[in-house]
Short mmCIF file of the C-alpha atoms (twelve columns), coordinates in Angstrom:
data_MODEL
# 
_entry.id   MODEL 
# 
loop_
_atom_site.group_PDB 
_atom_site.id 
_atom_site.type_symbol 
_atom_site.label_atom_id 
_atom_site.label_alt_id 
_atom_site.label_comp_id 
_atom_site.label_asym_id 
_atom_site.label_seq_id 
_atom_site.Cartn_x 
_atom_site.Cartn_y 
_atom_site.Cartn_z 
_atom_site.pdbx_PDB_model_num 
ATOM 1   C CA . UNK A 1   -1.910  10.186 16.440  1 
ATOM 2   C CA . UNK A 2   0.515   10.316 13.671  1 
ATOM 3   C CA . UNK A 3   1.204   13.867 12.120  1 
ATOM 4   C CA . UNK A 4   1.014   13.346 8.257   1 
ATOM 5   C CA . UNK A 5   2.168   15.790 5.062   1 
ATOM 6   C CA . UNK A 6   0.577   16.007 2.319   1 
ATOM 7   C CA . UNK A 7   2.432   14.178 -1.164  1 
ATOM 8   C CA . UNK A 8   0.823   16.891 -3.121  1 
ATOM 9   C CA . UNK A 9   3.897   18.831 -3.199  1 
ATOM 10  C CA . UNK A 10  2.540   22.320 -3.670  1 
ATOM 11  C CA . UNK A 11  1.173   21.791 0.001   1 
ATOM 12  C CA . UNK A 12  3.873   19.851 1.400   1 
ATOM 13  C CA . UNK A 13  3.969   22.500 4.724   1 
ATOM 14  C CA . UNK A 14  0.125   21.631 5.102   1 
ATOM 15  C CA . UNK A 15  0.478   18.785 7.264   1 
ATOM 16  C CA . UNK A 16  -2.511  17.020 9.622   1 
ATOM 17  C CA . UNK A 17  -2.724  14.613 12.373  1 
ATOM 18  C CA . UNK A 18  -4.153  11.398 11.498  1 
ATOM 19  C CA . UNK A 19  -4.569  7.902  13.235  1 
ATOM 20  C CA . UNK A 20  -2.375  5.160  12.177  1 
ATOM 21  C CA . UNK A 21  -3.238  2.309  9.729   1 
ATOM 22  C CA . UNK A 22  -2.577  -1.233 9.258   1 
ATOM 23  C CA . UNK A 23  -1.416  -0.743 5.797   1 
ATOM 24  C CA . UNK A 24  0.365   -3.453 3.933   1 
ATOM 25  C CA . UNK A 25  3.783   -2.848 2.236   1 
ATOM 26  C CA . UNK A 26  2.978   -3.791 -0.768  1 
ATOM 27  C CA . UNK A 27  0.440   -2.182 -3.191  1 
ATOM 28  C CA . UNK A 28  -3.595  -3.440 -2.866  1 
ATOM 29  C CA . UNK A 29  -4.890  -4.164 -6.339  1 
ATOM 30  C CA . UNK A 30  -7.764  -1.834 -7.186  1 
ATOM 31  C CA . UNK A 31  -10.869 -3.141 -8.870  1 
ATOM 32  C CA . UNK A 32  -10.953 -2.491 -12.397 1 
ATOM 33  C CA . UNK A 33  -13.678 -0.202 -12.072 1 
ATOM 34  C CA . UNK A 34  -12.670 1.784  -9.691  1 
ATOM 35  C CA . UNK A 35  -13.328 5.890  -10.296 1 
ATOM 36  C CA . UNK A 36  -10.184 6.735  -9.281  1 
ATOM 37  C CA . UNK A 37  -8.412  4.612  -12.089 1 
ATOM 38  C CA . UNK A 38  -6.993  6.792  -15.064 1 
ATOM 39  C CA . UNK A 39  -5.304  10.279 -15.160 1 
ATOM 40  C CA . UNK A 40  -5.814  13.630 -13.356 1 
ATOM 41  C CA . UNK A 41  -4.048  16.453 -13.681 1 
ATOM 42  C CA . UNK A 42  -4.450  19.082 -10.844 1 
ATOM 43  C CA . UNK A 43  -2.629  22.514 -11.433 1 
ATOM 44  C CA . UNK A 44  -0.459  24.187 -8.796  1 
ATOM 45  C CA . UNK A 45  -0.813  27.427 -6.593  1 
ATOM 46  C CA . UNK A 46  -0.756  30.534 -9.605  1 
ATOM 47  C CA . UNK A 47  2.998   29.231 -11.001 1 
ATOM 48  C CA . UNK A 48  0.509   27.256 -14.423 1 
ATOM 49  C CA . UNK A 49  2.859   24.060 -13.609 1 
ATOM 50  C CA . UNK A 50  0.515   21.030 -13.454 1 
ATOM 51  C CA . UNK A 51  0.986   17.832 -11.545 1 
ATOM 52  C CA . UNK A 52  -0.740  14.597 -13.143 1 
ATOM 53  C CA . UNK A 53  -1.385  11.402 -11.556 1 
ATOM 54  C CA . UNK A 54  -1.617  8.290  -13.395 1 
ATOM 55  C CA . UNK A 55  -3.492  5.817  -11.225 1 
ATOM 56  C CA . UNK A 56  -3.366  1.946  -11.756 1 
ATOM 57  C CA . UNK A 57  -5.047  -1.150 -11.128 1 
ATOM 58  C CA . UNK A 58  -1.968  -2.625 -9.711  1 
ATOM 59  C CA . UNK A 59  -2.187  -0.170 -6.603  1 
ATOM 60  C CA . UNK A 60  0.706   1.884  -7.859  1 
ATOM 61  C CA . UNK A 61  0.608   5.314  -9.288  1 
ATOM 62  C CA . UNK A 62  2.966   7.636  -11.106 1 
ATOM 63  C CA . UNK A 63  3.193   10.879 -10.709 1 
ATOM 64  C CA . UNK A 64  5.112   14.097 -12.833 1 
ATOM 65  C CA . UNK A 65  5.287   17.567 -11.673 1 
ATOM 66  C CA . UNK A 66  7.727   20.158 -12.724 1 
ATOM 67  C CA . UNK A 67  10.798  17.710 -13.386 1 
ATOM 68  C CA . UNK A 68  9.675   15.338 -10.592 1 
ATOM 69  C CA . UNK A 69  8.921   11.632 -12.002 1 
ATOM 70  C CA . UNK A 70  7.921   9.853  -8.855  1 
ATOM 71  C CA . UNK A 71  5.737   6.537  -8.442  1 
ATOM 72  C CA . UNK A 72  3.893   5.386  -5.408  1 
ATOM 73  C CA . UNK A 73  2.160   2.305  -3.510  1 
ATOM 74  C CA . UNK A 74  -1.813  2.884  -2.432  1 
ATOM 75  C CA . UNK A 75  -4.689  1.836  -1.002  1 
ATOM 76  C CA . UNK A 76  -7.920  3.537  -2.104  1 
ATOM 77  C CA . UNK A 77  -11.008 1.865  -0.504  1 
ATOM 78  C CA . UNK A 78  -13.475 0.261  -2.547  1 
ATOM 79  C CA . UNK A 79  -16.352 2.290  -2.299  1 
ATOM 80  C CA . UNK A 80  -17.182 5.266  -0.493  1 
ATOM 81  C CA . UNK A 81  -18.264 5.929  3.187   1 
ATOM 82  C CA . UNK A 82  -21.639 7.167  4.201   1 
ATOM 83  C CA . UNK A 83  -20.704 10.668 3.745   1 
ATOM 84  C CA . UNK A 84  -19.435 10.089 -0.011  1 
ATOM 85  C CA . UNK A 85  -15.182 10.180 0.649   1 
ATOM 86  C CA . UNK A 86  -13.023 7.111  -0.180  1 
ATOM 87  C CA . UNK A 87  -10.078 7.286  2.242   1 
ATOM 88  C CA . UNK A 88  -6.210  7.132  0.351   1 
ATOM 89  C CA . UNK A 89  -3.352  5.902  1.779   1 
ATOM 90  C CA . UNK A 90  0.214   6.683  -0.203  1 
ATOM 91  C CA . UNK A 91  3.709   5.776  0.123   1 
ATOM 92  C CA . UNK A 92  5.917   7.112  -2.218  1 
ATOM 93  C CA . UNK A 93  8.548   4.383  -3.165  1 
ATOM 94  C CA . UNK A 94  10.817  6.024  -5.911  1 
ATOM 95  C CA . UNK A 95  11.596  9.629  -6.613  1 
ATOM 96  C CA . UNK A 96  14.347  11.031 -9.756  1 
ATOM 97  C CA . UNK A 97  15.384  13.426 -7.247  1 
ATOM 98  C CA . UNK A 98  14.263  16.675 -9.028  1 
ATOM 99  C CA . UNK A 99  12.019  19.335 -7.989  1 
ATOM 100 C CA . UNK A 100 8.689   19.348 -8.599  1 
ATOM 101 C CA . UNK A 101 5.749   22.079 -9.179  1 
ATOM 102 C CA . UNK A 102 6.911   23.995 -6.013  1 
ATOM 103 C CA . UNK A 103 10.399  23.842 -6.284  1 
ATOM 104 C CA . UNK A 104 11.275  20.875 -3.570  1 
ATOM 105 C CA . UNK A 105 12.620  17.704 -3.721  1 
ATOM 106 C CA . UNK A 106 10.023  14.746 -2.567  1 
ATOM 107 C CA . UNK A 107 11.555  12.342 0.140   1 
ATOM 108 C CA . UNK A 108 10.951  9.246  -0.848  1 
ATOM 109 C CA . UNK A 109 9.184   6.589  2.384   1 
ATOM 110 C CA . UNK A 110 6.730   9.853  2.849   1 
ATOM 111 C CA . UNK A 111 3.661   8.451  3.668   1 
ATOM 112 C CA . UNK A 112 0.061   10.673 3.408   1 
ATOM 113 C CA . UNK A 113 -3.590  9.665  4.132   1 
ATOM 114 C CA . UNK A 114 -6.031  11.756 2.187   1 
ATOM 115 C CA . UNK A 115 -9.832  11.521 1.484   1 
ATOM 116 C CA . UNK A 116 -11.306 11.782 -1.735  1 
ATOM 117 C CA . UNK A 117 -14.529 12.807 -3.183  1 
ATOM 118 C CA . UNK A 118 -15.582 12.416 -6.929  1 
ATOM 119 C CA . UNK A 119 -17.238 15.348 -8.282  1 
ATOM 120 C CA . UNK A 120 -19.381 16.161 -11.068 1 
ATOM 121 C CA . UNK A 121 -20.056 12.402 -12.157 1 
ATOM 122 C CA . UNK A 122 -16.567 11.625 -11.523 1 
ATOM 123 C CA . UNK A 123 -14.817 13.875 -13.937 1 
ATOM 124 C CA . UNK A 124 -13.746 15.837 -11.101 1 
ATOM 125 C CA . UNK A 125 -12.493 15.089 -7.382  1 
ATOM 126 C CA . UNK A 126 -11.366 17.066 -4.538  1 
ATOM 127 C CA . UNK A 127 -9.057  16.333 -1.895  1 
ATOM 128 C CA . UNK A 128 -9.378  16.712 1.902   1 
ATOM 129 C CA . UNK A 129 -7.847  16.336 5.143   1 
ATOM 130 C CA . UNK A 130 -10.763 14.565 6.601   1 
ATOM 131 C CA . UNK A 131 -14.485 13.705 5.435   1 
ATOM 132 C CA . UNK A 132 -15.710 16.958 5.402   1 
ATOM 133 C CA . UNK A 133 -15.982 19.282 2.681   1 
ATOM 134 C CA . UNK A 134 -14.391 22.295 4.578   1 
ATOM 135 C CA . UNK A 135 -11.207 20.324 4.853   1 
ATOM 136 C CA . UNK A 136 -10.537 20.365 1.019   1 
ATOM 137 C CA . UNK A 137 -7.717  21.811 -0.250  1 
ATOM 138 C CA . UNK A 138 -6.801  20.695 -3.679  1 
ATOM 139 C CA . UNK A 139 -9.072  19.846 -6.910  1 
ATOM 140 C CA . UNK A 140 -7.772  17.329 -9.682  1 
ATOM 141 C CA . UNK A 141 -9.994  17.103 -13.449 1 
ATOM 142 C CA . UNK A 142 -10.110 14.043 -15.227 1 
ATOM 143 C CA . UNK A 143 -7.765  13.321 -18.428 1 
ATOM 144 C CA . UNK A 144 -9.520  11.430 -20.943 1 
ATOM 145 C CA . UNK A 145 -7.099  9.285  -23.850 1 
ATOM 146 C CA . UNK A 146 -4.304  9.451  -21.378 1 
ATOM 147 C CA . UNK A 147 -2.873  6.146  -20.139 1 
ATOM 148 C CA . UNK A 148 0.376   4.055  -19.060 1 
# 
């Protein structure tokens, strides 16, 4: 077991135990139609700062929060499991140094495995420690005419 922390920086003390995986380097092109493709903007503890991820195609994503401007490698699986959760990996590969939402500086080589359910025909998604619904601990809304 590998003990993982969260990216989400607002909940970098929450931190889980996960199993290791075989996770390539380099980013894993996402299919074009992927739900998780686009922007989301998820707003942190009571402070009213926002974080918003732009997710890409290429397997990469950028993310802003506070002053933070920091851009990661992922891999999102395809489609869901049984129970309705795509699993996501993330490595964060560059970082400006500058603190985000809840006042830290990221590291950058931190890497987190989340799992992800779309909500609400996909204009919402929640994220959770494991596939279960009681493990959720952050929500993120859609951005619609947003894109890098």
């Amino acid at each position: 077991m590998i003990k993982k922390c969260l990216l989400v920086n607002a909940f970098a003390a929450f931190c889980f135990s996960a199993t290791p995986l075989a996770m390539a380097a380099a980013p894993t092109p996402l299919d074009p139609n992927h739900p998780i493709l686009g922007t989301w903007v998820m707003q942190v503890g009571n402070v009213g700062c926002l974080e918003t991820y732009y997710f890409r195609a290429d397997g990469t994503s950028l993310v802003t929060s506070f002053e933070e401007v920091a851009e990661t490698v992922m891999e999102i699986s395809a489609k869901p499991s049984r129970s309705g959760f795509y699993r996501w990996y993330d490595k964060l590969v560059k970082d400006n140094g500058k603190k985000d939402c809840s006042g830290k500086v990221s590291k950058v080589g931190i890497e987190t495995t989340s799992f992800i359910r779309f909500l609400e025909g996909g204009e919402r998604l929640v994220l959770c420690q494991s596939e279960n619904l009681n493990t959720c601990f952050a929500t993120m809304q859609r951005m619609h005419g947003t894109s890098l």
